[in-house]
C-alpha positions in Angstrom: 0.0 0.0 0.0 2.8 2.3 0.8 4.4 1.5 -2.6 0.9 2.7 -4.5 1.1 6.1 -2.2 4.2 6.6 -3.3 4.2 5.7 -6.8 1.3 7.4 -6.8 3.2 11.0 -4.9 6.3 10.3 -7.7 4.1 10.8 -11.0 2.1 14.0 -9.5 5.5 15.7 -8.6 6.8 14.4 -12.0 3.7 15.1 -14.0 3.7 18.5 -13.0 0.1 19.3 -13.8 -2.1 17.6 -10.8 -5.6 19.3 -10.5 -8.0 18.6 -7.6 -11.4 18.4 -7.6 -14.7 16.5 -6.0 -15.9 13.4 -7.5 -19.7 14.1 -7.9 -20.6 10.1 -7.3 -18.7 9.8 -3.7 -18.5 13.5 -2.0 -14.6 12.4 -1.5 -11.7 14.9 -2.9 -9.9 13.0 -6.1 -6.6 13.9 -7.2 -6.2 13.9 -11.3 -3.0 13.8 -13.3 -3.1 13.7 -16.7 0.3 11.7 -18.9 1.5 13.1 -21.9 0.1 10.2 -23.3 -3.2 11.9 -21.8 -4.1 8.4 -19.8 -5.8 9.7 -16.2 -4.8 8.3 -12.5 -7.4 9.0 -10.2 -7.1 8.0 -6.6 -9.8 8.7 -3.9 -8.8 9.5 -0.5 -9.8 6.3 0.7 -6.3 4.9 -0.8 -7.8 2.4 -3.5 -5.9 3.2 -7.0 -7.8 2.7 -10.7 -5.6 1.0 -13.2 -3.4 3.5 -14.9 -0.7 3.0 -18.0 2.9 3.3 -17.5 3.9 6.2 -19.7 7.2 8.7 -19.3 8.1 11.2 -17.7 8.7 14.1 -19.8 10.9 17.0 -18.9 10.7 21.1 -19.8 13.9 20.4 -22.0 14.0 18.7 -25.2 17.2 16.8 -26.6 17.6 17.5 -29.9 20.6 15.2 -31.5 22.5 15.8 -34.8 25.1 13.8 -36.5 27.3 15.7 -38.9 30.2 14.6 -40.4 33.0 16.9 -42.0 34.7 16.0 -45.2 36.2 18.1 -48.2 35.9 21.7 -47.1 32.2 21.1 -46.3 29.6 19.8 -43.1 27.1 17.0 -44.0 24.2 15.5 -42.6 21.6 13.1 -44.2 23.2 13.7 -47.8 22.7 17.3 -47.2 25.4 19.8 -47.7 25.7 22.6 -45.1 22.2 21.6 -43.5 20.6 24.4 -41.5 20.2 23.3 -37.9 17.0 24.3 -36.1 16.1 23.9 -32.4 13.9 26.1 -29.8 15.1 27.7 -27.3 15.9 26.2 -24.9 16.7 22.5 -26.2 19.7 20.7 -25.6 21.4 19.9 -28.5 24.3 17.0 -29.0 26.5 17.5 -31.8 27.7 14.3 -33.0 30.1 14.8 -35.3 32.9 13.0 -37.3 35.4 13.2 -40.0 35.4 11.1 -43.0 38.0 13.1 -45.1 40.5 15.4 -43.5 41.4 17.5 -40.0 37.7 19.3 -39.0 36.1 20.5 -36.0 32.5 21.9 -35.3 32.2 25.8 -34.0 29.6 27.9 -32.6 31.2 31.2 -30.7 27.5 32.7 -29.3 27.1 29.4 -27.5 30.6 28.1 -26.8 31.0 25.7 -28.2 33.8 23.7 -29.5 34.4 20.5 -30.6 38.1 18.6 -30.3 39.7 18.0 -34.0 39.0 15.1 -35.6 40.7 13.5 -38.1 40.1 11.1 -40.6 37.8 8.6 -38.6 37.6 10.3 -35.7 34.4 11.4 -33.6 33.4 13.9 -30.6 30.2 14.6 -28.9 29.7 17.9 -27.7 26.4 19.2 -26.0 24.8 22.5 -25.1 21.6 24.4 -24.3 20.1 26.7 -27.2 19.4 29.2 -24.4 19.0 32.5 -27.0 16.6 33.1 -30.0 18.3 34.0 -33.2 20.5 32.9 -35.9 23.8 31.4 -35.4 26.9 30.3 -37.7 28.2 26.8 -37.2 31.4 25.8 -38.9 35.3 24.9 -38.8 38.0 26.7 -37.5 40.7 24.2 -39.0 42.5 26.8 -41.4 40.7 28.4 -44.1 37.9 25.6 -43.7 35.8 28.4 -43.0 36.6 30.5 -45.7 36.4 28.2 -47.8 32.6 27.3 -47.5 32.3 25.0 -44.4 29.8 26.9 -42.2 26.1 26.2 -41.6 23.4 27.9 -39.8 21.7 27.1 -36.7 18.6 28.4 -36.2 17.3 28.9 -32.7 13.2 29.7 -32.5 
């Protein structure tokens, strides 16, 4: 019973948007959470518990992943050259980047953020919150990389 109570106490902190209310049939206060997958939990003061589904906790941040790989003077992602990155503000965003042709690394000065050099076959992961609207120049400080056309934008709404 104590595991129900506090199962029950871990999904209203969690869920983050608990009403109460009266339930018309019994007289007794109900508390009501609804899951982003909008499934309801009701449990009446008298401790019994209806059958809920399991669903996940979702945060106020958003992860937002990209994998970009750097080759020939130029960023790809998906078969897209230069591909214009867009997040809202507020996301955190994981770079994952590689090289499959050359010495590269991946840039953004307004966010700070810098990933190691790579070289041919390497990797890095960098992450970092889009915490300001606007939009940004990605690209790679390696030489005249950047001069030479690799830069993308990221777009932050």
């Amino acid at each position: 019973m104590k595991s129900v109570i506090i199962i029950l106490f871990a999904v209203l902190i969690f869920a983050g948007c608990d009403t109460t209310g009266t339930d018309d049939n019994t007289g007794k206060d109900t508390i009501t959470t609804t899951n982003p997958d909008n499934s309801m939990i009701a449990s009446p003061d008298n401790g019994s518990m209806m059958t809920t589904e399991t669903s996940e906790v979702m945060t106020d941040q958003n992860k937002v992943t990209f994998a970009l790989t750097g080759e020939n003077f130029k960023f790809m992602m998906d078969g897209i050259e230069s591909p214009t990155l867009t997040v809202k503000e507020g996301d955190l965003v994981m770079i994952e980047f590689s090289s499959i042709g050359g010495f590269h690394d991946f840039v953004i000065d307004e966010f700070n953020v810098a990933t190691e050099r790579v070289n041919t076959g390497g990797s890095t992961t960098v992450e970092f919150t889009a915490d300001k609207k606007g939009t940004f120049e990605y690209y790679c400080s390696v030489g005249s990389h950047r001069a030479n056309g690799m830069f993308g934008k990221l777009i932050v709404t």
